[in-house]
NUVO-957698 format. One record per residue (C-alpha): residue number from 1; x, y, z. Coordinates in Angstrom, 1 decimal, decimal comma. Last residue first. Example, Ala and Ser with C-alpha at 12.3 -4.5 7.8 and 13.67 -1.06 7.14 Angstrom:
BEGIN
- num_X_Y_Z
- 2_13,7_-1,1_7,1
- 1_12,3_-4,5_7,8
This chain:
BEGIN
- num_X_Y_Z
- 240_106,5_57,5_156,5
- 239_106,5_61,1_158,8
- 238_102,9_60,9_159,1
- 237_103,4_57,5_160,7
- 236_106,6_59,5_163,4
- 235_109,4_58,1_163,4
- 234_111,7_59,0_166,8
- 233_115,4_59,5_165,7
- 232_118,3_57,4_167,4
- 231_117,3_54,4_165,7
- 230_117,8_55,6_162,2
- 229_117,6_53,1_159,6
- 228_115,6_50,6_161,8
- 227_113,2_54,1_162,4
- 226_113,0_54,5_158,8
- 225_112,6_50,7_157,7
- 224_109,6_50,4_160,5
- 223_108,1_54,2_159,0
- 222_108,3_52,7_155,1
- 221_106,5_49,5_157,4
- 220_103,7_51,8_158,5
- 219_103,3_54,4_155,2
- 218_102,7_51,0_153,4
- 217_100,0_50,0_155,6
- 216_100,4_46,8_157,6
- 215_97,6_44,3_157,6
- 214_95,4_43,6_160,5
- 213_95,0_40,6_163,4
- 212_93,2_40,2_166,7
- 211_94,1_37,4_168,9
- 210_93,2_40,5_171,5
- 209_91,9_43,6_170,1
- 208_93,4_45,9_167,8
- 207_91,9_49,3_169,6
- 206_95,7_50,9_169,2
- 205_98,9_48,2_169,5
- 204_101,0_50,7_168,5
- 203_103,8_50,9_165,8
- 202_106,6_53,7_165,5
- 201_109,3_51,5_166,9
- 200_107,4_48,9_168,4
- 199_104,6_49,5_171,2
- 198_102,0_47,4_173,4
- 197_104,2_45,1_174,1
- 196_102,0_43,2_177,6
- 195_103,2_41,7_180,6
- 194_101,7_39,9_184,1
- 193_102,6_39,1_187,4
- 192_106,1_40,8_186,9
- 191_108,7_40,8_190,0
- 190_109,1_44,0_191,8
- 189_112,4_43,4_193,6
- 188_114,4_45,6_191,7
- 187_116,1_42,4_190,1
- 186_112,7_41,1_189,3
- 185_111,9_43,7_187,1
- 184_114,8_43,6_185,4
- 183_114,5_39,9_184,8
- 182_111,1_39,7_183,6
- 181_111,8_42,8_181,2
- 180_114,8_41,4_179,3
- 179_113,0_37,4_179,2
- 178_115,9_37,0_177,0
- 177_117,9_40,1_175,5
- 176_116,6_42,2_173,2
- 175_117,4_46,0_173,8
- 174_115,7_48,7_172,8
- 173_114,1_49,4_176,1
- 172_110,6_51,0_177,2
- 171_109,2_50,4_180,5
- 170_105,1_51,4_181,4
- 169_104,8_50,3_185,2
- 168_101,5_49,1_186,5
- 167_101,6_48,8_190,6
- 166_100,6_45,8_192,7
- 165_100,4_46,0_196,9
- 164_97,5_48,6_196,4
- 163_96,8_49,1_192,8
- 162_99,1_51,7_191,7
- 161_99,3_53,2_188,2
- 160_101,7_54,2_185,8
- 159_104,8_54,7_187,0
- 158_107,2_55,5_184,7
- 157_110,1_53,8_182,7
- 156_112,7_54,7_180,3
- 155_115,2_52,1_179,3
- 154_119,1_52,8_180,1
- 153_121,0_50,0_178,8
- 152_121,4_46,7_180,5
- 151_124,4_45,8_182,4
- 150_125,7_42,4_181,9
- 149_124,3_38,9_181,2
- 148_123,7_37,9_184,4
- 147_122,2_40,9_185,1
- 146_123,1_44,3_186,1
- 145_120,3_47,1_185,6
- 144_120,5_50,7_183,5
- 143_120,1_54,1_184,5
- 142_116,7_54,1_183,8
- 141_115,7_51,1_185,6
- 140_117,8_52,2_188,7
- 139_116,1_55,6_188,5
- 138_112,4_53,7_188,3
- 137_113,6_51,7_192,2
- 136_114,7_54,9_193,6
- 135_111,5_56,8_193,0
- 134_110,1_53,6_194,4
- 133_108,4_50,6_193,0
- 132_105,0_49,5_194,2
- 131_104,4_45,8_195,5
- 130_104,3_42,8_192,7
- 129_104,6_43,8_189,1
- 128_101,8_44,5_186,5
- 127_103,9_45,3_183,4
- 126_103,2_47,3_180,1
- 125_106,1_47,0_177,9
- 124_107,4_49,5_174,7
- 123_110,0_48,1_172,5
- 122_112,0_51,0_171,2
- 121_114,2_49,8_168,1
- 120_118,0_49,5_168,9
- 119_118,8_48,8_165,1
- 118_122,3_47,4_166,1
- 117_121,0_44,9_167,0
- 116_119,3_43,5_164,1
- 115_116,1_42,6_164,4
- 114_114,4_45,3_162,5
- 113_116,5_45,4_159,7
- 112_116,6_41,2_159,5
- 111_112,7_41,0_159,1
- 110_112,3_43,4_156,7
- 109_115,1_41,6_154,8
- 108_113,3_38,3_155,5
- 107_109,5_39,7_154,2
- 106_106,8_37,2_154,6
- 105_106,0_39,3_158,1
- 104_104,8_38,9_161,3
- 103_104,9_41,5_163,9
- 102_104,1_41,2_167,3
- 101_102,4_43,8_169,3
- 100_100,9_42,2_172,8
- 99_100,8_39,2_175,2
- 98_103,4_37,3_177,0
- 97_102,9_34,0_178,6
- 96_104,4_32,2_175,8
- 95_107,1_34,7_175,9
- 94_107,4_37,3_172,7
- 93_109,2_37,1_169,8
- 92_110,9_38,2_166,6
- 91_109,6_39,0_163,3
- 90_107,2_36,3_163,2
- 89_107,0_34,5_159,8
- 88_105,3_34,5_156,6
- 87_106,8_32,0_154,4
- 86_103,2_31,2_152,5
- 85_100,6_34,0_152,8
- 84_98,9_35,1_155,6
- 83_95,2_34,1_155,7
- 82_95,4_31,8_158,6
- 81_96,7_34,6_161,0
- 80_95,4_33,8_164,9
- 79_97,0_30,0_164,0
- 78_100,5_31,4_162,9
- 77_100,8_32,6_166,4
- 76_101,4_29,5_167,7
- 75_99,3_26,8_169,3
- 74_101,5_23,6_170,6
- 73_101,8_20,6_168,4
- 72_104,6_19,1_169,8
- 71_106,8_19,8_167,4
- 70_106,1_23,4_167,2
- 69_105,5_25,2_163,6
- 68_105,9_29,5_162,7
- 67_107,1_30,3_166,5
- 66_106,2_32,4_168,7
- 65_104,5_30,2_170,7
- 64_100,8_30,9_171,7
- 63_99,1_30,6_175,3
- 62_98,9_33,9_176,0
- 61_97,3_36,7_173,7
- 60_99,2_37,9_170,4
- 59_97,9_41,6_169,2
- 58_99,3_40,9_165,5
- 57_100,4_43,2_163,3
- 56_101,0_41,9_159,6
- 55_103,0_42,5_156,7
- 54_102,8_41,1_153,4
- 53_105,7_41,2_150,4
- 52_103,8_40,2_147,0
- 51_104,3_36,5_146,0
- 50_107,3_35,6_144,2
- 49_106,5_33,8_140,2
- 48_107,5_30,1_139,6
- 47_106,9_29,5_136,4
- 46_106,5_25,7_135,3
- 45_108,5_23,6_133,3
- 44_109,4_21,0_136,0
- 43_110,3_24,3_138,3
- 42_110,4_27,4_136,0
- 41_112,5_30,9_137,1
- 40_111,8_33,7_134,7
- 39_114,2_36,7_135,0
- 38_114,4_41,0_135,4
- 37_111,1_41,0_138,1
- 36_112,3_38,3_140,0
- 35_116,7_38,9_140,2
- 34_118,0_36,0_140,6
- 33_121,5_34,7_141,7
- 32_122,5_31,2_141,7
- 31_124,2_29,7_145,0
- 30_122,8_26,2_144,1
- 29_122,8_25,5_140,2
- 28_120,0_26,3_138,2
- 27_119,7_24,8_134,8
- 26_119,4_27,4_131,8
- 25_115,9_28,2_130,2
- 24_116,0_32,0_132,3
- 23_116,6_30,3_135,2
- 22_115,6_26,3_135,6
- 21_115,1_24,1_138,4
- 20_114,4_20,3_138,4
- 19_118,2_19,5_137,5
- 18_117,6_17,6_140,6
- 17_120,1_19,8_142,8
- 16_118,0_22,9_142,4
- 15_114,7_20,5_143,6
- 14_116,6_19,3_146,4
- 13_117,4_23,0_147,3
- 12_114,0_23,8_147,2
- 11_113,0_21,4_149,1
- 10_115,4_22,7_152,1
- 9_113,6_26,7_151,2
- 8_110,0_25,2_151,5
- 7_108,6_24,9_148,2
- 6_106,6_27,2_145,8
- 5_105,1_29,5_148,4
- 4_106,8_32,6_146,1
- 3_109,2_33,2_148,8
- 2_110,2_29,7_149,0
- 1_111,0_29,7_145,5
């Protein structure tokens, strides 16, 4: 139901427990299984049909929250992507003060394979830091930093550029750990004046400019499911 932009999925289960729901002519009961395309699901009489799976790829600027409502009324990203149908979502997050690729999606299975840790799903950064990092300082980052947390896992990281007392430093890591790139950064001493995802798994950012918004092909999320099926192997689109 909350798939189908119906009800929200806590109104739906008021509306199950109200008798108001019905599968196939019988009353639904909370924990019933349906399948969409095999059985007809009415609410008051009505058919309640789902609404196609959407996905979207957002270049998300600074100043939004991640988030799909905030109770204080803050801008999130669902504001850059007004036409996305009901129970679309972000599929994970990025800082407030973080811009770059963010999916969002209507899609919670989609959602949940590329989340999922055990998916280790390259997350490409671009970060202006403070000062220039060494040879020494990029070895650390690829063999892995101690935090608070615990030892991250390797990332891959080059120097990109130097700008005097700044530097640009491309990281990619498949972790997702809090703030992951902030902290390592700052650990080595190079702390992170500003940071951009400009890759996901097999996705890029490309010419999408910032705010910007586009829907993903099916060859795209067929190449997100491939690369959450086999993290260890690099998708390529044409591969999808």
């Amino acid at each position: 139901m909350s798939r189908a932009g119906a009800a929200s999925r806590r109104l739906a289960e008021e509306l199950i427990s109200a008798g108001r729901v019905e599968i196939d002519g019988k009353v639904a009961t909370l924990g019933d299984k349906v399948v969409p395309e095999q059985q007809t699901v009415t609410v008051d009489g009505k058919p309640v049909r789902p609404l196609p799976h959407e996905y979207f790829i957002l270049n998300k600027p600074k100043g939004y929250l991640s988030t799909v409502k905030d109770r204080f009324s803050r801008r999130t990203v669902m504001d850059l992507v007004p036409d996305a149908p009901p129970g679309t979502h972000p599929v994970g997050r990025l800082d407030i003060d973080v811009e770059g690729l963010l999916l969002l999606a209507n899609d919670g299975d989609f959602t949940a394979a590329m989340l999922h840790p055990s998916r280790e799903i390259d997350k490409t950064y671009v970060a202006r830091v403070r000062g220039v990092p060494s040879y020494g300082d990029l070895e650390r980052l690829r063999s892995g930093i101690v935090l608070e947390d615990g030892r991250t896992a390797p990332a891959r990281a080059r120097l990109m550029e130097k700008l005097d007392d700044e530097a640009v430093v491309e990281l990619v890591i498949h972790e997702g750990r809090k703030r992951q790139v902030k902290r390592m950064m700052t650990r080595i001493r190079h702390p992170v004046i500003a940071l951009k995802r400009t890759g996901l798994g097999p996705l890029r950012l490309g010419n999408l400019g910032r705010g910007e918004s586009r829907r993903l092909t099916e060859a795209e999320v067929r190449a997100c499911l491939a690369a959450a099926r086999d993290p260890g192997r690099k998708v390529r689109l044409s591969e999808a």
